[in-house]
KOLSELO-910437 format. One record per residue (C-alpha): residue in one letter; z, x, y; residue number from 1. Coordinates in nm, 3 decimals, padded with zeros to 5 digits. Last residue first. Layout:
[seza 'A'; [Z; X; Y]; NUM] ...
END
This chain:
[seza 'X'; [-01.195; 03.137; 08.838]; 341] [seza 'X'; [-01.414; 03.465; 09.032]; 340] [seza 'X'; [-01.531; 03.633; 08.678]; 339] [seza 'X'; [-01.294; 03.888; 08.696]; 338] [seza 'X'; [-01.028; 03.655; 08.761]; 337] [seza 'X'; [-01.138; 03.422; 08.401]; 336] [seza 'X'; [-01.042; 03.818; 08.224]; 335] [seza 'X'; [-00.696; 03.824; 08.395]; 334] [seza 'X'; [-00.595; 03.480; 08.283]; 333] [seza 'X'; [-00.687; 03.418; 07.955]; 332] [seza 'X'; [-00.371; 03.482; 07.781]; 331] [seza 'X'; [-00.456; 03.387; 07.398]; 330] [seza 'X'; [-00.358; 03.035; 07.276]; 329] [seza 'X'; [-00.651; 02.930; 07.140]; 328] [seza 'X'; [-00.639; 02.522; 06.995]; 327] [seza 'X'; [-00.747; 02.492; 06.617]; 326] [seza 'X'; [-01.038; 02.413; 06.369]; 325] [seza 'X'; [-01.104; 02.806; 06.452]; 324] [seza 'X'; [-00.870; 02.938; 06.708]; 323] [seza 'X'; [-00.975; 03.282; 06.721]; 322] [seza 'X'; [-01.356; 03.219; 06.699]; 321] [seza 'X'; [-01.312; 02.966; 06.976]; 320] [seza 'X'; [-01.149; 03.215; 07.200]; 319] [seza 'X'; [-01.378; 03.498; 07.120]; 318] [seza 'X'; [-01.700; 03.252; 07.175]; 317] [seza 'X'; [-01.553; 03.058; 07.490]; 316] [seza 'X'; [-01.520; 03.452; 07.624]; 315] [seza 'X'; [-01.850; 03.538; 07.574]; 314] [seza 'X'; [-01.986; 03.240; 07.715]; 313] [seza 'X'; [-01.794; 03.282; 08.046]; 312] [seza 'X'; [-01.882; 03.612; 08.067]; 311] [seza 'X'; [-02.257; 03.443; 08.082]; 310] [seza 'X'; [-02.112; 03.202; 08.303]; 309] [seza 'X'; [-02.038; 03.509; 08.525]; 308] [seza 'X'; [-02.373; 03.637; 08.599]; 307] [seza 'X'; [-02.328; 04.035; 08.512]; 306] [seza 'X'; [-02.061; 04.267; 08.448]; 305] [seza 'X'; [-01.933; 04.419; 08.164]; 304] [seza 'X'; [-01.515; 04.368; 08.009]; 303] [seza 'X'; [-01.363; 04.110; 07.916]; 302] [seza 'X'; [-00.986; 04.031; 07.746]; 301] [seza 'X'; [-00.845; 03.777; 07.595]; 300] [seza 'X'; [-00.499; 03.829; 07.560]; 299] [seza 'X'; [-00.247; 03.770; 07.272]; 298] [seza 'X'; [-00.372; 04.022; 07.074]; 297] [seza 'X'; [-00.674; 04.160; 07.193]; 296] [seza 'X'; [-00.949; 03.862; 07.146]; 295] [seza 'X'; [-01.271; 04.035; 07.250]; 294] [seza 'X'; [-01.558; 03.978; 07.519]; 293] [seza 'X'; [-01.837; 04.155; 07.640]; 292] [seza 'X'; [-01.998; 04.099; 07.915]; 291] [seza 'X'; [-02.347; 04.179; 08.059]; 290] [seza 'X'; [-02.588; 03.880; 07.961]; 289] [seza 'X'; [-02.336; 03.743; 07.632]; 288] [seza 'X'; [-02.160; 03.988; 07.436]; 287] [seza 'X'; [-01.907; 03.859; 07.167]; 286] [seza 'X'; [-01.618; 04.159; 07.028]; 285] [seza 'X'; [-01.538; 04.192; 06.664]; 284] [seza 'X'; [-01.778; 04.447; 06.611]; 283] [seza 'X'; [-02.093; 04.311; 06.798]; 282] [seza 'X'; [-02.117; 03.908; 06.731]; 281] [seza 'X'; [-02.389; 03.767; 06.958]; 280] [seza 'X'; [-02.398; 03.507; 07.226]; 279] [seza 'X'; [-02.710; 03.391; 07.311]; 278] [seza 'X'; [-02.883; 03.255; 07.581]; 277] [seza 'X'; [-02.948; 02.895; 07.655]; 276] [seza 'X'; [-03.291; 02.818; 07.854]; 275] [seza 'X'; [-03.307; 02.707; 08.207]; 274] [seza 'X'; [-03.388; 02.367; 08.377]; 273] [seza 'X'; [-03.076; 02.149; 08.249]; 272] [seza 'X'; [-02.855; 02.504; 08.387]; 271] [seza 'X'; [-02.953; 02.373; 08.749]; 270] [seza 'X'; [-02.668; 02.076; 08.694]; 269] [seza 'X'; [-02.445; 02.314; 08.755]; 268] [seza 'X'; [-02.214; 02.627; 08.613]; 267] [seza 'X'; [-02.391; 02.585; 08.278]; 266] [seza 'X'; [-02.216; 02.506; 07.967]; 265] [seza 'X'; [-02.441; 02.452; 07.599]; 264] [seza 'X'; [-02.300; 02.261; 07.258]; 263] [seza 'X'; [-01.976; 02.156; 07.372]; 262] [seza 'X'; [-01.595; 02.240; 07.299]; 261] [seza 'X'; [-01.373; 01.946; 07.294]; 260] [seza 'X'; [-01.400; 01.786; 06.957]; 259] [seza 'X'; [-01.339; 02.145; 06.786]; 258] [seza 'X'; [-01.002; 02.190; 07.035]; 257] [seza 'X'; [-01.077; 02.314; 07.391]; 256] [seza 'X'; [-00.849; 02.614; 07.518]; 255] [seza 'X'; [-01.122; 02.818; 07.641]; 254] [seza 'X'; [-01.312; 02.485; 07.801]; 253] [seza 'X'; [-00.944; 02.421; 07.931]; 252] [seza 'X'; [-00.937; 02.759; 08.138]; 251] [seza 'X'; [-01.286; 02.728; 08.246]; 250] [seza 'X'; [-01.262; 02.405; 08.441]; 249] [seza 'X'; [-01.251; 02.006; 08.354]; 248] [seza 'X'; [-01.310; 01.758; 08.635]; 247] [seza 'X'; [-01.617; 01.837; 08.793]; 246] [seza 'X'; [-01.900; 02.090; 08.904]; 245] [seza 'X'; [-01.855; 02.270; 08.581]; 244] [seza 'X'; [-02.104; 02.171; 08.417]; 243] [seza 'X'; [-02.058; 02.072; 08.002]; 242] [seza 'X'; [-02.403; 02.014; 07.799]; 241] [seza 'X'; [-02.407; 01.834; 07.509]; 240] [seza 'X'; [-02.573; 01.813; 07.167]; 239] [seza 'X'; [-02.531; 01.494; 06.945]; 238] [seza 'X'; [-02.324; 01.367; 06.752]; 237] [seza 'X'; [-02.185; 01.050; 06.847]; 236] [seza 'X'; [-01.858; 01.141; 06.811]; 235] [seza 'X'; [-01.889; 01.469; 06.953]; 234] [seza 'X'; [-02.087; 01.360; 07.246]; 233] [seza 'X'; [-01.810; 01.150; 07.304]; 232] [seza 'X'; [-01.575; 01.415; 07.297]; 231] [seza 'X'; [-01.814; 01.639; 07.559]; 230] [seza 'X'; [-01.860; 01.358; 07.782]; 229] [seza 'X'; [-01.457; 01.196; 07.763]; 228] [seza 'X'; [-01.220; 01.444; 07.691]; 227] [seza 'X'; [-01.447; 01.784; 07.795]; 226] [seza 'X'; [-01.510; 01.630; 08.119]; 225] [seza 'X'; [-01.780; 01.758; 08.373]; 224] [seza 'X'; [-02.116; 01.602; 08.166]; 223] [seza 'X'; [-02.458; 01.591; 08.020]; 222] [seza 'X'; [-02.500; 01.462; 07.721]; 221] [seza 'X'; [-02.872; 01.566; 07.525]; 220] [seza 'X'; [-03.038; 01.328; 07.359]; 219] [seza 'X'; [-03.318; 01.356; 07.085]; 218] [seza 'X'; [-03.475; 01.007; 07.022]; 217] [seza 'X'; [-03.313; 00.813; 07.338]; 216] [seza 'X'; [-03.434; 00.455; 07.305]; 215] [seza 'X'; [-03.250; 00.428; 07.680]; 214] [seza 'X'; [-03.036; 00.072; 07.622]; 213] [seza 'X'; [-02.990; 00.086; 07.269]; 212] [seza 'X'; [-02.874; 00.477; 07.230]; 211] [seza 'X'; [-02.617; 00.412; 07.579]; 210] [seza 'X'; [-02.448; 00.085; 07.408]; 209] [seza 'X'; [-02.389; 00.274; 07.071]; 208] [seza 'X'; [-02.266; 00.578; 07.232]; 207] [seza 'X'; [-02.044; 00.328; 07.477]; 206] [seza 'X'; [-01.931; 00.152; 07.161]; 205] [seza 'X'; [-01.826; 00.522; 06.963]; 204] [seza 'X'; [-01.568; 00.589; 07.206]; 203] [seza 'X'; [-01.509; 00.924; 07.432]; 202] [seza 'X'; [-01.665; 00.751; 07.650]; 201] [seza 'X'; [-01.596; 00.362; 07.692]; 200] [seza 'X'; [-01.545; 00.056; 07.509]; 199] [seza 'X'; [-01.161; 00.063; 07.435]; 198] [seza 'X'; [-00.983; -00.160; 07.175]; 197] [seza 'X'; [-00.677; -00.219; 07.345]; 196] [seza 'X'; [-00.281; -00.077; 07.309]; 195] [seza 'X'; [00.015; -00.295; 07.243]; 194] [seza 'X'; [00.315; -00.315; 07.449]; 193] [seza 'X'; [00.336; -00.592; 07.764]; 192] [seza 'X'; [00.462; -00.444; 08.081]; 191] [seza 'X'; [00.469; -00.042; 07.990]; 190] [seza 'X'; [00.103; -00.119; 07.807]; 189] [seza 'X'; [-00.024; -00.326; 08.163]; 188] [seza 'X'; [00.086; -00.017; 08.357]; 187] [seza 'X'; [-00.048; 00.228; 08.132]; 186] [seza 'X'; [-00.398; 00.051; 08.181]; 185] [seza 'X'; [-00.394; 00.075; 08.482]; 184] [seza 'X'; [-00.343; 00.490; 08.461]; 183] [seza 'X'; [-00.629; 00.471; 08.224]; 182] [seza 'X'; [-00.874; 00.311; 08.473]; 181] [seza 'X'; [-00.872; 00.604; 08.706]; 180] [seza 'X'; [-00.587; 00.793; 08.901]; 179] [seza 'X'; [-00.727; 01.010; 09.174]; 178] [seza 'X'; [-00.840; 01.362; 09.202]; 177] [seza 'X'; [-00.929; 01.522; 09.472]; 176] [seza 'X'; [-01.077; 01.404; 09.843]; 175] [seza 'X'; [-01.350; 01.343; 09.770]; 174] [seza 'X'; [-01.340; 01.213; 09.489]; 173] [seza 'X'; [-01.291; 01.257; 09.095]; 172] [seza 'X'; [-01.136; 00.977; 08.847]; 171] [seza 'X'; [-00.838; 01.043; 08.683]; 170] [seza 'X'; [-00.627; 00.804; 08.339]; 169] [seza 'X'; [-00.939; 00.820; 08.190]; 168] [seza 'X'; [-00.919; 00.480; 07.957]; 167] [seza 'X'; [-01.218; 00.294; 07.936]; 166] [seza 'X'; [-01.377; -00.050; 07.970]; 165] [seza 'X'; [-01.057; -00.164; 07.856]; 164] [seza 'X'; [-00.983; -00.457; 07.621]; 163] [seza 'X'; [-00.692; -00.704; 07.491]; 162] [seza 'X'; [-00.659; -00.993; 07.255]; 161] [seza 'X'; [-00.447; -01.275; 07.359]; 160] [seza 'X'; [-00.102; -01.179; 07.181]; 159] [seza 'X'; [00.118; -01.391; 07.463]; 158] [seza 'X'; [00.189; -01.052; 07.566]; 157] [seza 'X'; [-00.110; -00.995; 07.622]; 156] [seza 'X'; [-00.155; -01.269; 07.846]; 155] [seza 'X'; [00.136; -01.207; 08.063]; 154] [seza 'X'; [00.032; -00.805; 08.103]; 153] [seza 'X'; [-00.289; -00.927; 08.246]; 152] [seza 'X'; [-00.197; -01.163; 08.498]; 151] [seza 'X'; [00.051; -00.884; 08.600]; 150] [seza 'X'; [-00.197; -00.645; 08.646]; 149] [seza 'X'; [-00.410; -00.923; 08.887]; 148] [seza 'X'; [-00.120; -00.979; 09.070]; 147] [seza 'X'; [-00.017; -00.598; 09.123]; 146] [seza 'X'; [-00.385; -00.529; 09.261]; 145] [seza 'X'; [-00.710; -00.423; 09.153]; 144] [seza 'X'; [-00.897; -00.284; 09.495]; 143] [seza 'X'; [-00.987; 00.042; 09.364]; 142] [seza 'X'; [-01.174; -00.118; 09.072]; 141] [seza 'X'; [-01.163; 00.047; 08.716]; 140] [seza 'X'; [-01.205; -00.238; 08.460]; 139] [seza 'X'; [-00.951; -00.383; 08.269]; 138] [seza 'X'; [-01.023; -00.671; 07.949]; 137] [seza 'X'; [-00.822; -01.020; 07.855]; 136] [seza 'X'; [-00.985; -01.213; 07.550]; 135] [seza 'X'; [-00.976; -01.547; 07.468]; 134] [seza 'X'; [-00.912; -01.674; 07.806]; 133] [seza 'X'; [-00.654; -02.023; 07.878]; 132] [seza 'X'; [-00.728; -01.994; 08.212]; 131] [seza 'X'; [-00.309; -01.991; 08.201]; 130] [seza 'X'; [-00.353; -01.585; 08.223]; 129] [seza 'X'; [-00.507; -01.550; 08.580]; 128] [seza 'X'; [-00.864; -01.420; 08.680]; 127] [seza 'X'; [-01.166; -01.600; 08.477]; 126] [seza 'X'; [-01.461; -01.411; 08.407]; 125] [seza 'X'; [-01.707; -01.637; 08.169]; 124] [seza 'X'; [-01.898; -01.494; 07.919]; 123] [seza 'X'; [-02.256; -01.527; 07.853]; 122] [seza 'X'; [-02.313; -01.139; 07.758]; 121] [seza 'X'; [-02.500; -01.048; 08.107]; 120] [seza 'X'; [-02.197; -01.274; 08.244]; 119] [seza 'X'; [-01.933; -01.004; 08.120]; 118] [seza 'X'; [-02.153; -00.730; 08.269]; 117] [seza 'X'; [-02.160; -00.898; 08.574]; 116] [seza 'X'; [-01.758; -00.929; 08.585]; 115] [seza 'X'; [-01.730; -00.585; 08.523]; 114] [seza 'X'; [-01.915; -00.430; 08.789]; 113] [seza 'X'; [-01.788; -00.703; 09.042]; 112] [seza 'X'; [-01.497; -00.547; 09.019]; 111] [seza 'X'; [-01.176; -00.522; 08.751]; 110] [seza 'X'; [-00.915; -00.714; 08.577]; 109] [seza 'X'; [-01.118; -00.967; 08.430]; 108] [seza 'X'; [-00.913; -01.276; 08.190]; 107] [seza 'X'; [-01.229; -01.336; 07.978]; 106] [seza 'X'; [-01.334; -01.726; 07.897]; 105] [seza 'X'; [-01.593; -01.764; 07.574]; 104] [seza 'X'; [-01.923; -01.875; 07.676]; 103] [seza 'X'; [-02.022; -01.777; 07.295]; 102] [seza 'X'; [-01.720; -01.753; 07.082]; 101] [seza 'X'; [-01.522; -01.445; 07.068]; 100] [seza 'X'; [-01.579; -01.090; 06.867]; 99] [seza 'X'; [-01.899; -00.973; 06.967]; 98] [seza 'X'; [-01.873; -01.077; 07.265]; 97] [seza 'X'; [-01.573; -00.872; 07.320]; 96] [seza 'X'; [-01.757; -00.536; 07.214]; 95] [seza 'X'; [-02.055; -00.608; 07.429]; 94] [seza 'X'; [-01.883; -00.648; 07.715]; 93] [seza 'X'; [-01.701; -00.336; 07.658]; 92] [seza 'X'; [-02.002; -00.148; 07.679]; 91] [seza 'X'; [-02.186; -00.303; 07.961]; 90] [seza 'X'; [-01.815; -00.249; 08.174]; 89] [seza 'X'; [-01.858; 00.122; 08.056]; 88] [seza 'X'; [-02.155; 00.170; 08.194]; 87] [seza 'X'; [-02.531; 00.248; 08.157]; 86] [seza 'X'; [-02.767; 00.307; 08.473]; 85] [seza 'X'; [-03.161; 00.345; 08.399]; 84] [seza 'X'; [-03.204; -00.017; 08.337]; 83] [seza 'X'; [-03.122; -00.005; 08.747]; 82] [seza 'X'; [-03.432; 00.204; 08.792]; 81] [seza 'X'; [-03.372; 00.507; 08.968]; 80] [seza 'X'; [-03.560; 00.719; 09.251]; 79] [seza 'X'; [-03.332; 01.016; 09.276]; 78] [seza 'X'; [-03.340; 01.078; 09.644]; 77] [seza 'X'; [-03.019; 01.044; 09.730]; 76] [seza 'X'; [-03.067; 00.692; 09.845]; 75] [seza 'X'; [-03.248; 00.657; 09.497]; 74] [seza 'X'; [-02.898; 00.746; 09.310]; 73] [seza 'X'; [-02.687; 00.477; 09.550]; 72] [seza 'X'; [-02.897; 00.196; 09.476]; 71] [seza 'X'; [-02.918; 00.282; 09.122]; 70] [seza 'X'; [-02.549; 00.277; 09.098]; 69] [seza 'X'; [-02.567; -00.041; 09.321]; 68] [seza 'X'; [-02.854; -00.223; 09.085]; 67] [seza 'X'; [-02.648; -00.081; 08.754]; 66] [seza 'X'; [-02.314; -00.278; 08.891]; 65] [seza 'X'; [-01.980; -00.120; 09.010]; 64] [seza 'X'; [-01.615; -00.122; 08.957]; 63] [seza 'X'; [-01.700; 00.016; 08.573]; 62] [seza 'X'; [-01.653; 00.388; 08.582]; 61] [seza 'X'; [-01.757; 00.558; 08.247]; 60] [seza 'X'; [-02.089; 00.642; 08.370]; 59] [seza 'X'; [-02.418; 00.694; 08.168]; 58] [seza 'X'; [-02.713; 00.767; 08.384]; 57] [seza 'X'; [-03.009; 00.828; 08.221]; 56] [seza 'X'; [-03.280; 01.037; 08.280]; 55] [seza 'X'; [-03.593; 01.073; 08.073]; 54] [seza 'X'; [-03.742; 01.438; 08.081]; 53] [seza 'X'; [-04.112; 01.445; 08.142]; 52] [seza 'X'; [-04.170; 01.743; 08.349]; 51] [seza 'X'; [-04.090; 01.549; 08.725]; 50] [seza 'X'; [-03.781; 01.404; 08.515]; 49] [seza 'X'; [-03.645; 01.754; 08.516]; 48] [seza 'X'; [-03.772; 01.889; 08.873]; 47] [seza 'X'; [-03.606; 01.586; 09.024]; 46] [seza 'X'; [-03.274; 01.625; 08.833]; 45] [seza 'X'; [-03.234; 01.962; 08.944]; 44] [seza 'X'; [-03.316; 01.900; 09.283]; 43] [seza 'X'; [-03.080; 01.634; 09.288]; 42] [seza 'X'; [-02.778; 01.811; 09.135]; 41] [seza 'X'; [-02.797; 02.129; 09.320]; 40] [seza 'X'; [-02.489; 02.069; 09.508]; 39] [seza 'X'; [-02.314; 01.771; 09.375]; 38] [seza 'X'; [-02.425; 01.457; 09.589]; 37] [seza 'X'; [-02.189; 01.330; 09.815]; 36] [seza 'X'; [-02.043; 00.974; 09.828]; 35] [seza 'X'; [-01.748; 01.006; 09.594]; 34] [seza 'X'; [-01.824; 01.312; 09.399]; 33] [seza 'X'; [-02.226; 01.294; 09.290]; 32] [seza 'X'; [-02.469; 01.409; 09.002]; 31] [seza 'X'; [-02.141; 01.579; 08.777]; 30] [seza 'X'; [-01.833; 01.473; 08.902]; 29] [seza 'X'; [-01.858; 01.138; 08.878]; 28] [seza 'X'; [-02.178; 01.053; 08.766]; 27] [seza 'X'; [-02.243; 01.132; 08.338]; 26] [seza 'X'; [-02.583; 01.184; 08.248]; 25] [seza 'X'; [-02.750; 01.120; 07.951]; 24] [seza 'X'; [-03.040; 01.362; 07.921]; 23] [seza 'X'; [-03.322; 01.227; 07.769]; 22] [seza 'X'; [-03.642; 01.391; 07.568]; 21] [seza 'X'; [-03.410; 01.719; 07.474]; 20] [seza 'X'; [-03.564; 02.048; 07.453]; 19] [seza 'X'; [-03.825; 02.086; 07.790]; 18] [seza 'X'; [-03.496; 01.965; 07.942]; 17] [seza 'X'; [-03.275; 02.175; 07.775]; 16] [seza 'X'; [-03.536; 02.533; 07.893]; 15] [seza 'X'; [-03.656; 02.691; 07.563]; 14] [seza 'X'; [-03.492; 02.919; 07.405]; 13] [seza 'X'; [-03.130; 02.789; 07.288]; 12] [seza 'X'; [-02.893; 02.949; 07.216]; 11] [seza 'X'; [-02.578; 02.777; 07.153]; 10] [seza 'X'; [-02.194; 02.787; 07.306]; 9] [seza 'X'; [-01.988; 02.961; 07.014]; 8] [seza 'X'; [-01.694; 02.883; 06.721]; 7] [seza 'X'; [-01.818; 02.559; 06.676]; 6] [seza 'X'; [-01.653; 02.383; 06.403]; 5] [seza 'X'; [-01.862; 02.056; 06.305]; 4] [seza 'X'; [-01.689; 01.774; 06.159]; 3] [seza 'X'; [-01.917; 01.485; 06.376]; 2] [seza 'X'; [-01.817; 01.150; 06.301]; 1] 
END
């Protein structure tokens, strides 16, 4: 695992996707919310593979299969290859195969996402604990009901071994956020104790999983959450890139922990085509574009003007530099106004 302290976004001078020979992409929250594309996502994206860059799109949500993902990308205009689309439920699939018999039964709590992936291994979904499965595992699904929770929470209990494609507790749409396969999880944990291996991002399997399916030489992770993308990045290490067209905002990215704080941020998916610039020590302060930033205290305070994720920059650097292996504390609030957050 990666023991890196970063104490300040990169540089970097060349444009990421002229850097980085695949980007793995997270979805939610970062190429679409719900059934919208993110604003400036596809263009982005277009231009990017257009110059060589291999995209891949690595999603933590497992309702759905690779050919509907895909589906869903090319009606945007992304034309995308379903071998192209990685998830969680291919992750966790993995993982339980590799510890149960071939053609092994699976108690699936989940959608059709899961239950493909599960057959992709030769494993056989079955849907109520006296199916006699040798392994129970939850997969995000909107339509999971109390039944099919309840299935689940008898077989653990009855010490059948237990897996989760992931464990975000909120997913993004369109209408805010929503609770995600973590919360079902929690439900199944209250009922029957224990706690499952888990497949997904921020894990090591889903790493694994995304390097064998892509090939990926030099990746980069592209993603909205620091706690999933940006940890799992971590853990794999390699170099990410947080946008903040999702889940997490400024004020945690200040507050992140080591694991938490990633390699580049852009405000959008447009920051792939641009280079990194620097942030440089002056004095105790960090200047990044025209801002300068400076721990005062128990404030952070920044002064300048300029493109705001550039005062952004600054600011991650001060914070980070403060907290070192830790979590900064400082008053942010005033300086992330200035910058319109």
């Amino acid at each position: 695992m990666n023991d890196q302290v970063r104490t300040r976004p990169a540089a970097c001078e060349a444009a990421l996707h002229e850097s980085y020979d695949t980007a793995l992409l997270d979805l939610d929250g970062v190429v679409y919310t719900g059934g919208e594309a993110v604003d400036h996502a596809v263009a982005s994206l277009t231009a990017a593979s257009k110059a060589g860059m291999h995209l891949a799109y690595v999603t933590n949500n497992a309702s759905r299969t690779p050919d509907d993902v895909a589906a869903q990308l090319t009606g945007f205009g992304l034309r995308t290859d379903p071998g192209d689309v990685i998830t969680s439920a291919q992750a966790v699939a993995r993982l339980i195969a590799e510890q149960v018999p071939d053609g092994a039964r699976v108690l699936a709590v989940g959608g059709k996402g899961l239950d493909v992936a599960l057959r992709e291994r030769g494993l056989v979904p079955v849907s109520t604990a006296d199916d006699d499965p040798a392994a129970v595992v939850q997969g995000f699904d909107p339509a999971v009901n109390w039944e099919q929770l309840a299935q689940a929470a008898y077989a653990v209990r009855r010490g059948v071994p237990w897996f989760a494609s992931n464990t975000d507790l909120t997913i993004p749409k369109e209408a805010g956020i929503a609770p995600g396969n973590g919360a079902l999880v929690e439900v199944v944990r209250i009922a029957a104790g224990g706690t499952p291996q888990v497949a997904g991002k921020p894990r090591v399997p889903m790493h694994r999983e995304t390097v064998l399916r892509t090939g990926a030489k030099r990746p980069l992770v592209v993603g909205d959450r620091l706690d999933t993308d940006i940890e799992g990045a971590y853990n794999g290490d390699v170099d990410s890139l947080l946008v903040l067209t999702g889940v997490s905002g400024p004020a945690e990215l200040l507050t992140a922990p080591p694991r938490h704080r990633p390699t580049y941020l852009s405000a959008d998916l447009r920051g792939l085509l641009a280079p990194q610039p620097a942030v440089e020590a002056e004095s105790g302060a960090f200047r990044c574009g025209g801002w300068h930033a400076v721990r005062n205290g128990e404030r952070l305070v920044l002064e300048g003007e300029g493109e705001p994720v550039d005062g952004l920059r600054a600011l991650c650097a001060a914070a980070w530099t403060a907290a070192g292996d830790g979590e900064c504390t400082a008053d942010a609030r005033e300086a992330l106004k200035q910058l319109g957050w």
